[in-house]
N, C-alpha and C positions, 0 to 999 in steps of 0.2 A: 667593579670591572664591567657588569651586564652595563649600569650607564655608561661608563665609555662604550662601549661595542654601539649604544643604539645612535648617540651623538656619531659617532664615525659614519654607522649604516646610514644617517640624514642623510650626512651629506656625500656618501659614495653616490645615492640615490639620485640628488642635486645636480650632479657631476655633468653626466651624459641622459640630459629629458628623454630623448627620444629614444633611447636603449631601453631604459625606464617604461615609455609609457607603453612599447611594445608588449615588455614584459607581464606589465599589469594588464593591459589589454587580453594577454594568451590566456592569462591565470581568469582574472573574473570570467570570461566566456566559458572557461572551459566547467569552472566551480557552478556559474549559472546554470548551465545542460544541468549537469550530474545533481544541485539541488533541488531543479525542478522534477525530476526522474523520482527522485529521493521523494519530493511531497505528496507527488501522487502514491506512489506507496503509503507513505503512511498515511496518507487519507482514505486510502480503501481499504489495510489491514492493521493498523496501529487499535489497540483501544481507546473506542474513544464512544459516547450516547450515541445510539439507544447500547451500543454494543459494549459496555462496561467488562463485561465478563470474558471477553474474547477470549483471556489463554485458560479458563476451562469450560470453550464452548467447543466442538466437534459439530459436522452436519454430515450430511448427507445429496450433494448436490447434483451428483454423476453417477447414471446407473448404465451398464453396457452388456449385452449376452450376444456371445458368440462362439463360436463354433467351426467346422469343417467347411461351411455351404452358407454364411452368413451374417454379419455384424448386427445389432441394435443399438447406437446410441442414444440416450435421453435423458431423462430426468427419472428418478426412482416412482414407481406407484405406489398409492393410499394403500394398497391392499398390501404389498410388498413391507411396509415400514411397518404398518396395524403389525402384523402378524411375527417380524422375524429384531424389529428396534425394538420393543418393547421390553421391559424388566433384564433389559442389561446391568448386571454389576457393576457398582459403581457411579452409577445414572442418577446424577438429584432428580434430574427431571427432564421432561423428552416432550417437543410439539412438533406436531406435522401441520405444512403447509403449503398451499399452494405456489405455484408461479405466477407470477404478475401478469395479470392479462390486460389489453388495453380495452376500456368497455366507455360509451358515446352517452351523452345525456343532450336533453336536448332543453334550454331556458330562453323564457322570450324572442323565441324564435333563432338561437343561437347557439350550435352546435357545439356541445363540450367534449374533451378525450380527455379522459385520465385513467391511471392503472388502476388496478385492483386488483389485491390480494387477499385470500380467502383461510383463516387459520383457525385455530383451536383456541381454549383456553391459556390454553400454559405456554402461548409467547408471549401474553402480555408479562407472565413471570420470569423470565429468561432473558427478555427482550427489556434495559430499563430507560423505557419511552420518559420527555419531561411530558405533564397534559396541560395544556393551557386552558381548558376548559375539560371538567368532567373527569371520566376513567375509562379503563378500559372492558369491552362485554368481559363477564364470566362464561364458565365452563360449562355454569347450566345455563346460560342464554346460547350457548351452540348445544347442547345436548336437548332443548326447547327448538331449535331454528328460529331462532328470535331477528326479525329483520331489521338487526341493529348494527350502526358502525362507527368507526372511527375514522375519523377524516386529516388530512395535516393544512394548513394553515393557507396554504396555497388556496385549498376546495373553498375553503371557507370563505377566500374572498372571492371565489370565481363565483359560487351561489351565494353570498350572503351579501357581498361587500363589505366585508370585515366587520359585519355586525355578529354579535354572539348566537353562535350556531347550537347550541346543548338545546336538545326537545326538538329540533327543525330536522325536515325529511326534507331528501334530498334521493331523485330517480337514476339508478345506473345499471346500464344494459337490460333497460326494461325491467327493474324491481327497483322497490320503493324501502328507504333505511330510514331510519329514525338515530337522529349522531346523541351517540353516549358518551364521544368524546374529539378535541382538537387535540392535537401533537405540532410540533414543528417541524417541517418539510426534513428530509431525510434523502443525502444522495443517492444518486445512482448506480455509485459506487462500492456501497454498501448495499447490494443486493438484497440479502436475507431479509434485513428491516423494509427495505424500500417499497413507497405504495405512495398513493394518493389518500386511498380509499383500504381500509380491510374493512371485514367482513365476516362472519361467522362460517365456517366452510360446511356448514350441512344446510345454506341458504343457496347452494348450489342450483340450477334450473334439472341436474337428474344425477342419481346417484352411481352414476355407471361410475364413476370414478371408484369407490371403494371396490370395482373388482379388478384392477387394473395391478399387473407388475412391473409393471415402466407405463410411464406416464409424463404426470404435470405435477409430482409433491415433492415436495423436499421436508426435510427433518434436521431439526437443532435438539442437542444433547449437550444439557449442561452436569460436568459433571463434579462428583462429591469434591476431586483438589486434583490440580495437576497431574498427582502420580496417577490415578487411575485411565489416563486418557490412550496410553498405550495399552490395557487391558480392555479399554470399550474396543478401542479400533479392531483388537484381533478377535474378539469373543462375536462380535457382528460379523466380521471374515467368516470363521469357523460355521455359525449358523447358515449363511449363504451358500454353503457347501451342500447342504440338507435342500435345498430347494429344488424341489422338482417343476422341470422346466417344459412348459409347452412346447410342441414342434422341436422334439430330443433331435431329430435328423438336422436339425438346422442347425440350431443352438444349444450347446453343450456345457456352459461355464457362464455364471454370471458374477459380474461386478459393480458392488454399486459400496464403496468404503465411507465408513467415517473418518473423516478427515478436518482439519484445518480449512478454512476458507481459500488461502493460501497454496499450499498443496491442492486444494479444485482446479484453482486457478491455472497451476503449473501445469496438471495432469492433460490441458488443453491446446497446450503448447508442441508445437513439430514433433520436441526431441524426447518430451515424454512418451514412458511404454503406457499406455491407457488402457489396457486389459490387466497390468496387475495390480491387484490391491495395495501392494506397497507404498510408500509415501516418495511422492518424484519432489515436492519443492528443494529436496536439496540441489538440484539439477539445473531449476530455475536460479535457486542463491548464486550457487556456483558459474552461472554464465553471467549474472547479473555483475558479482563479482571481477568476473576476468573482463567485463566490457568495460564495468568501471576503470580499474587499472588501465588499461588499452588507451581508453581516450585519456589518461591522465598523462601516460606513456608518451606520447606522440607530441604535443604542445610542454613538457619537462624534459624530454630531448635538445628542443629550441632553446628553451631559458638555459639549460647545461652548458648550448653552445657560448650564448650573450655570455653567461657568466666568465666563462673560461676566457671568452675575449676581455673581459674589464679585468680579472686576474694579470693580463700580458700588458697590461697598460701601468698598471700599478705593481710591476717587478720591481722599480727599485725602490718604492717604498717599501717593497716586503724585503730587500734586499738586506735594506737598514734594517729595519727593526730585524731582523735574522743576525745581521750582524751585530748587534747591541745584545743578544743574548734572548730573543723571542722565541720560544720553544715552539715548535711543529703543533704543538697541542694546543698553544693560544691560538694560533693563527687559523687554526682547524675552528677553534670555537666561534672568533669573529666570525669568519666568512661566515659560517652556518645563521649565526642570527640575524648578519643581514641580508640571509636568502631569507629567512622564515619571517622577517618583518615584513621584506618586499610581498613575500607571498600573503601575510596576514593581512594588510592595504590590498590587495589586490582580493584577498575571501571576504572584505569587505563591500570591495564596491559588487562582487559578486553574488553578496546576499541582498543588495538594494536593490540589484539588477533582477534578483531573484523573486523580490516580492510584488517589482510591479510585473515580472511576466506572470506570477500569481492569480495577480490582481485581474489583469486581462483574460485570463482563463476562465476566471471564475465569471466575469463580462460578459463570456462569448454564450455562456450557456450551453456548454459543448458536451459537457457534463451535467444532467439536471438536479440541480439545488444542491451544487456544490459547491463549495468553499473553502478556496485553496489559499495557506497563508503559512507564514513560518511561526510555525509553535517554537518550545526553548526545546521539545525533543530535536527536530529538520536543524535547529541553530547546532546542536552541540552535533550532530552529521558534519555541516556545514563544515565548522572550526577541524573536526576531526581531518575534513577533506582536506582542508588546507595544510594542514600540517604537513601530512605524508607527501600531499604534493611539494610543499616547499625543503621537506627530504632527499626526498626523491633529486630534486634537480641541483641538490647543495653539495651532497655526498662528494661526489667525484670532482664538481671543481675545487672544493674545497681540500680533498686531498692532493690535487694537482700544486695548488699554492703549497702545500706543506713541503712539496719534494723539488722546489726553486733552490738553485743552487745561490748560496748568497755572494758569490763573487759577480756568476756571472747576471744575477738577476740586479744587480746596480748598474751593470752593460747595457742592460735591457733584456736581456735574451731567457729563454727559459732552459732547463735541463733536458 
């Protein structure tokens, strides 16, 4: 029976091109937005190298105190994490690090800019970098201040010219490193890993930083297994309670949660409350959610109409087959699959469409050392999208054809 249904769908398809090509035109456009929207997502939060571990990583990227007489937002400080992250239960392991600063080198008379980030030991453990040359410093080359670094692939060929860089020093923002290791360039996207350049962070130019409770660090916490990840969040809340706050008349309450990368991200958005610790991504899901729908809405309205129009055209074929004995139910079934093949042709040409606006993105460098493409994760999104969309627009005219009167629908006319 599904073969007869897709034979008939051809050639309903066949019928009327230009209904047709509208059709497909509404659906790919509409499927391309939403899986380009879709990619970037999971390219900046999906699991994927150096960030392996994502669903039991938590960080620390937003710290805020405020009060009666005065807001701070920032970034958490070295001295803040030192003293109140540490031997949380639960906790395999905890690195603090710095924000990506951008620091100038200067070679054969040719100005260089790249980032630099300054960490601990224990991201190269949390963190699982590939190394195309070498490893990452140890815990006692920062507990040493040892002026050694790790560089990504990019550096490499900006000082080296892609010759092997392992033993070779290389000058940034006026100090001099010695590379212990290459990596592979790392988006932008991915914040926490993202660098040009690390660094051992006690190779700092002054230590002011370790007294600092908002600052320039952040902190990744990986923890023992997913359940514990809601007992890190609150047990870090709870301690932050305890902190006695400089300038009490200004600032009375601080905030700086473990969280998801995700929920960071959210927590920076309009509609988020950014003073409580709570976890806001669902606020982000949830609108991300209803816009998706909304734009599906809007262009499935359209095909409802087309469709309902080729229903009115094709009464007295439903007529007959009604009158020969075709149950409401078949007729239901048809239409529905040749909505859902039209729509599947159509999440097709909207994933091809998909890849070369990919493609381009990734061209424009708009994003640094990103690389935007449909994994089989964005596919089975994709397929998912189509679906409901080709639902969505089936449902109703397809129950409209169920409720054609079979006298008058051999007249032409509908009920």
């Amino acid at each position: 029976m599904l073969k007869n249904y897709l034979k008939i769908a051809f050639k309903v398809l066949l019928r009327r091109k230009f209904f047709t090509f509208i059709s497909l035109f509404g659906i790919s456009f509409t499927l391309t937005v939403l899986m380009v929207v879709t990619a970037f997502f999971d390219h900046a939060f999906s699991p994927m190298a150096p960030e392996t571990q994502y669903r039991r990583t938590l960080g620390v990227q937003y710290a805020c105190m405020y009060g009666p007489n005065g807001t701070w937002n920032s970034s958490a400080g070295y001295q803040l994490l030192d003293r109140y992250a540490r031997g949380l239960d639960g906790v395999e392991r905890l690195s603090l690090f710095s924000n990506t600063q951008t620091v100038h080198s200067y070679m054969n008379g040719q100005k260089i800019t790249s980032w630099l980030k300054r960490t601990d030991g224990e991201f190269w453990n949390i963190l699982q970098f590939t190394f195309l040359e070498g490893g990452p410093f140890s815990s006692k080359d920062v507990d040493d201040a040892q002026f050694v670094a790790v560089i990504n692939e990019t550096t490499r060929q900006r000082f080296f010219g892609g010759r092997p860089a392992l033993g070779q020093t290389i000058e940034a923002d006026g100090q001099r490193f010695r590379v212990v290791g290459v990596v592979p360039n790392v988006s932008l996207a991915r914040d926490i890993p993202f660098a040009d350049i690390w660094a051992p962070l006690t190779t700092a130019k002054t230590d002011a930083y370790k007294r600092e409770m908002l600052g320039n660090f952040n902190a990744i916490a990986l923890a023992r297994d997913e359940a514990a990840l809601p007992h890190i969040h609150d047990e870090f809340n709870a301690r932050l309670t305890h902190v006695e706050l400089e300038q009490p008349k200004i600032y009375t309450t601080l905030v700086a949660p473990f969280e998801t990368k995700f929920d960071t991200f959210a927590r920076l958005l309009p509609n988020s409350d950014y003073k409580s610790p709570d976890r806001q991504g669902w606020k982000l899901l949830s609108t991300l959610l209803a816009l998706g729908l909304l734009f599906m809405l809007l262009p499935a309205v359209n095909l409802m109409n087309i469709n309902v129009s080729r229903i009115m055209e094709r009464s007295s074929e439903i007529g007959v087959r009604k009158a020969f004995g075709a149950s409401s139910r078949t007729l239901i079934g048809q239409f529905i699959v040749e909505n859902v093949l039209l729509t599947l042709i159509g999440g097709l040409i909207g994933l091809v469409l998909s890849e070369l606006a990919l493609r381009a993105l990734t061209a424009s460098n708009l994003i640094k050392y990103a690389q935007f493409h449909l994994n089989p994760r964005v596919f089975m999104y994709g397929l998912g999208m189509a679906l409901v969309f080709g639902l969505m627009s089936g449902v109703y005219p397809a129950w409209r054809m169920s409720r054609l009167n079979p006298v008058q629908a051999l007249k032409g006319a509908a009920r």
